[in-house]
C-alpha positions as CSV (number, residue, x, y, z in Angstrom):
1,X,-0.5,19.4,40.5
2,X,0.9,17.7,37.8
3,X,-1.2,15.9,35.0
4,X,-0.9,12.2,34.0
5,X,0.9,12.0,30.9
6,X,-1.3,9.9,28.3
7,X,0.6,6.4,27.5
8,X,0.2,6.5,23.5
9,X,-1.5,3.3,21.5
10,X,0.2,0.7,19.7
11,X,1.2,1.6,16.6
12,X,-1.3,0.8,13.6
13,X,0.2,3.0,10.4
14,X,2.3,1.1,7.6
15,X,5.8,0.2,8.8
16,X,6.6,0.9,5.4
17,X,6.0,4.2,5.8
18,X,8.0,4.7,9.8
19,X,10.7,3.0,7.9
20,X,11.0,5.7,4.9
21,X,10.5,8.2,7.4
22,X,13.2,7.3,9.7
23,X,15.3,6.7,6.4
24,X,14.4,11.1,5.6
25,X,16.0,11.7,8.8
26,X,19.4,10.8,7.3
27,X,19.4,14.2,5.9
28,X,19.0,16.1,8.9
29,X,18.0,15.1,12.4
30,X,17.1,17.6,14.8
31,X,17.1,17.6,18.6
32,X,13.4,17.1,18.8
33,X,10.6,15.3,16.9
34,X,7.6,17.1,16.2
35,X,5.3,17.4,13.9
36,X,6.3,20.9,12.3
37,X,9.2,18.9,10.9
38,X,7.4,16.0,9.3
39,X,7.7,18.4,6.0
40,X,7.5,15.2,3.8
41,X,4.2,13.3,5.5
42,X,0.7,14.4,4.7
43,X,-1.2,16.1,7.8
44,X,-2.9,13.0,8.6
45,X,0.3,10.8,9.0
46,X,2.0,13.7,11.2
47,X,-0.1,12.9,14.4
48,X,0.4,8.4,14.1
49,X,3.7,8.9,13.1
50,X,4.7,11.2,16.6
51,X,2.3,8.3,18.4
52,X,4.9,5.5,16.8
53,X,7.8,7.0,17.8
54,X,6.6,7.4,21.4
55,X,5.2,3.8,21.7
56,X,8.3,2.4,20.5
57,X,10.6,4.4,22.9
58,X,12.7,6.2,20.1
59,X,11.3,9.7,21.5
60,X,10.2,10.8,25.0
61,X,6.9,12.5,25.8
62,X,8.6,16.1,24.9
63,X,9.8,15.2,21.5
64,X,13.4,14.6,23.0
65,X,16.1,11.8,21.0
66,X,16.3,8.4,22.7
67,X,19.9,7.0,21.2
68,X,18.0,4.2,19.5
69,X,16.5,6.7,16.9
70,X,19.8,7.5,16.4
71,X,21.2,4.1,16.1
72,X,18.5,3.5,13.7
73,X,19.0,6.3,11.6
74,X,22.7,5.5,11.2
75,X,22.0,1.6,10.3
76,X,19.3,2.5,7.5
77,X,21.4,2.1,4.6
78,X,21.1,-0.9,2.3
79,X,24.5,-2.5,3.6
80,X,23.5,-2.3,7.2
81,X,20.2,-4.4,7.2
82,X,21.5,-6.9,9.7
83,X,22.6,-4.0,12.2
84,X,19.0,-2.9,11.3
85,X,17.5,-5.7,12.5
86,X,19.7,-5.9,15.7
87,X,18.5,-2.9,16.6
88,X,14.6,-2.6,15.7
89,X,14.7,-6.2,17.6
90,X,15.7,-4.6,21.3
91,X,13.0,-1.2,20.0
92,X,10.2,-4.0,19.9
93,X,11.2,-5.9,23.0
94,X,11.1,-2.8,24.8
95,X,7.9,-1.6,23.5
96,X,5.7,-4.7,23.3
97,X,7.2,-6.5,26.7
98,X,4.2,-8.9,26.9
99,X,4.6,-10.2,23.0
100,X,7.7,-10.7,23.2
101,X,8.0,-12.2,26.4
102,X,8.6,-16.3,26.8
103,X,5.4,-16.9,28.2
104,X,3.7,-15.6,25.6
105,X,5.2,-18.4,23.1
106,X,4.7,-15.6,20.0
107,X,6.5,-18.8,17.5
108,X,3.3,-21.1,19.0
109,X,0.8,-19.0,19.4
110,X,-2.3,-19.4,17.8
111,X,-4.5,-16.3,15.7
112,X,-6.9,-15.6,18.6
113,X,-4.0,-15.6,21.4
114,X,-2.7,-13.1,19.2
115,X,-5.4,-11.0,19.3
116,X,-6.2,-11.2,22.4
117,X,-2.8,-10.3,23.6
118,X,-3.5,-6.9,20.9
119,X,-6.7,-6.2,22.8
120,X,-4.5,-6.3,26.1
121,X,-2.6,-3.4,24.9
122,X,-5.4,-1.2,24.5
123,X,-6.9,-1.4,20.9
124,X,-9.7,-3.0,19.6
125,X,-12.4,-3.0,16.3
126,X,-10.6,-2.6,13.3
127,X,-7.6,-0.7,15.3
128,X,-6.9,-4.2,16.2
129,X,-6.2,-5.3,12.7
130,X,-4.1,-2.8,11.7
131,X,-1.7,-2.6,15.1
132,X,-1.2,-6.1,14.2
133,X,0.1,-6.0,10.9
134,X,2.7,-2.9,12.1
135,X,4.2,-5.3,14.7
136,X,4.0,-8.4,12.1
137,X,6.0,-6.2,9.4
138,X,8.3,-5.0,12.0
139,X,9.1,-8.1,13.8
140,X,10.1,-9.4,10.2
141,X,12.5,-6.8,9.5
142,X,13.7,-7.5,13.3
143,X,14.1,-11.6,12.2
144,X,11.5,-12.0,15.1
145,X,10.2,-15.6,14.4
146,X,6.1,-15.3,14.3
147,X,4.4,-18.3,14.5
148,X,3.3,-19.5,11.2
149,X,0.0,-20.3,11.7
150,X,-0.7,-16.3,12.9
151,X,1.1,-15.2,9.3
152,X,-0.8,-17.6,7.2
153,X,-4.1,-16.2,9.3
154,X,-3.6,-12.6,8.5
155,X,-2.3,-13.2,4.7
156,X,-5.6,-14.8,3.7
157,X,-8.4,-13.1,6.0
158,X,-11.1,-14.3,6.6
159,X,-13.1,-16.6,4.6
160,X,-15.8,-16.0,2.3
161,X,-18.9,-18.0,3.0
162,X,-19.3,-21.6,0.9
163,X,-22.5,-21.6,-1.3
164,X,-24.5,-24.5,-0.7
165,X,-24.5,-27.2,-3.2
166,X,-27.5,-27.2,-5.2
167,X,-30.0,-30.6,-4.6
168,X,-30.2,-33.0,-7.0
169,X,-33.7,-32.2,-9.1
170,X,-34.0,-28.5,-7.4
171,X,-33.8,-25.9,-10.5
172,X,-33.3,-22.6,-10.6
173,X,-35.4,-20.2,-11.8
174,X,-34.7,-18.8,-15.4
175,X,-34.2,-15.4,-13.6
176,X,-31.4,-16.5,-11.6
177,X,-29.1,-17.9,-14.4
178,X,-27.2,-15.2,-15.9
179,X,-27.6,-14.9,-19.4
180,X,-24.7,-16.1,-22.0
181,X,-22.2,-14.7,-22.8
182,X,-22.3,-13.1,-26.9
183,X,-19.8,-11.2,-28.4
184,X,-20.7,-7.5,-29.8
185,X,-21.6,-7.9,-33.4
186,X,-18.7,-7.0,-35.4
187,X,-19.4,-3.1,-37.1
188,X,-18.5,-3.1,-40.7
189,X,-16.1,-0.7,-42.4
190,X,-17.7,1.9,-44.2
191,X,-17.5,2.3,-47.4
192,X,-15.2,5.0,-47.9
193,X,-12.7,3.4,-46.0
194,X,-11.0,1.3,-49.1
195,X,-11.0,4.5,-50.9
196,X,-8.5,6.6,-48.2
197,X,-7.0,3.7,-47.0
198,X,-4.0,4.0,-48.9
199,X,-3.4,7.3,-47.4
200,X,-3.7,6.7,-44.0
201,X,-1.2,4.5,-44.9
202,X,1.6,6.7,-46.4
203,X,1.0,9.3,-43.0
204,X,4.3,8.4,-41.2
205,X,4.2,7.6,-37.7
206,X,4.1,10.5,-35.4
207,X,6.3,9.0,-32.6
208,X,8.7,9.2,-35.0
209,X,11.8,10.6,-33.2
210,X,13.3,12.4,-36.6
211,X,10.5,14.2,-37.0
212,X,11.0,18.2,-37.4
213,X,8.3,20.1,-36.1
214,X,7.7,21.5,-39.3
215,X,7.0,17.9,-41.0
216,X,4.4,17.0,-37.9
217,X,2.7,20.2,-38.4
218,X,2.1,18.7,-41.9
219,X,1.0,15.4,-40.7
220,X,-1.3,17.2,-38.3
221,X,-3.0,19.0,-41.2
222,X,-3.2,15.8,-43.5
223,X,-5.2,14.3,-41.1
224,X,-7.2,16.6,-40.2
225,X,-8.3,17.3,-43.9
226,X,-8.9,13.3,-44.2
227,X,-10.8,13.5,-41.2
228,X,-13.1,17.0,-42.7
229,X,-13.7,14.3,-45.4
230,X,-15.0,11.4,-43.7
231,X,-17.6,13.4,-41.8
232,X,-18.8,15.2,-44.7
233,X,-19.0,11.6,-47.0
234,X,-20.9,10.1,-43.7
235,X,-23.2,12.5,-43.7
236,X,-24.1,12.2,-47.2
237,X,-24.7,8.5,-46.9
């Protein structure tokens, strides 16, 4: 009896990073996807990354090429963006049917419809959050028009509460007002400084790209017999 393949989740990793990936594969792109060849992703990417490809329909269950990997591949190259875009467009119509679909309205709908039509696909908690912003950044590289009020939503997040405005006569305990700002006091030079001044400021600089290395070897010692001095005058005072 044959088991019931698993349907994999909506993609929730950075687009940014599918994009660069599928990018990598320009150099060589084998017969199957797996994650013994994702050489160039950290171990934690490997297993999302395989889930993407499958939820977007550019791999089957065993790994195999669908030709829109291969389409993709070829058009991601600077001068191709608009090919690109053809082609990630039909990828996300295929995979998210019921987003992209009329009914749906995706250019009217409002945050929460958006959400809710997430949750439909099987996510949920902060899962949610992230699945969204794949398909948002995708659906802009596809020229898949979002509706505005949804972009503007997830750009700011959610709101931090308003503090209440204090009543007119209510004071604050002294406890509760932070204290004033004042400036560190200002540490005066010590004495010896005047005195060795003048050669600190005949060392040349050491960035200096003429330098030999036996003329910073010197600097190196200079200073460090100025600096011998000033501990042993500090201590003395």
């Amino acid at each position: 009896m044959n088991e019931k393949v698993k349907s994999p989740a909506p993609p929730y990793i950075s687009w940014k990073t599918v994009c660069t990936y599928i990018q990598s594969l320009q150099q060589a792109l084998p017969s199957r996807i797996d994650t013994s060849g994702m050489i160039r992703l950290s171990g934690g990417l490997r297993g999302p990354m395989l889930n993407t490809l499958k939820y977007l329909k550019l791999i089957k269950n065993d790994g195999a090429l669908e030709p829109e990997l291969r389409q993709l591949v070829d058009a991601s190259f600077p001068d191709k963006k608009q090919v690109f875009a053809q082609i990630l467009k039909t990828v996300l119509e295929k995979a998210y049917p019921s987003l992209l679909d009329e009914a749906f309205d995706l250019p009217n709908t409002t945050p929460k419809q958006f959400s809710d039509g997430f949750e439909k696909l099987g996510v949920s908690g902060e899962t949610t959050k992230k699945a969204e912003r794949f398909f948002l950044d995708a659906a802009k590289d596809a020229g898949i028009k979002i509706s505005p009020i949804v972009i503007d939503a997830r750009k700011k997040g959610p709101k931090s509460p308003r503090q209440s405005t204090p009543v007119k006569g209510d004071r604050k305990k002294d406890s509760d007002t932070p204290p004033a700002y004042s400036p560190p006091p200002v540490q005066e030079l010590p004495k010896w400084y005047e005195t060795f001044k003048p050669a600190f400021d005949k060392l040349p600089a050491y960035d200096n790209p003429h330098w030999a290395m036996s003329e910073r070897t010197k600097w190196i010692t200079a200073l460090s017999g100025l600096l011998d001095l000033y501990i042993t005058i500090d201590k003395e005072e």
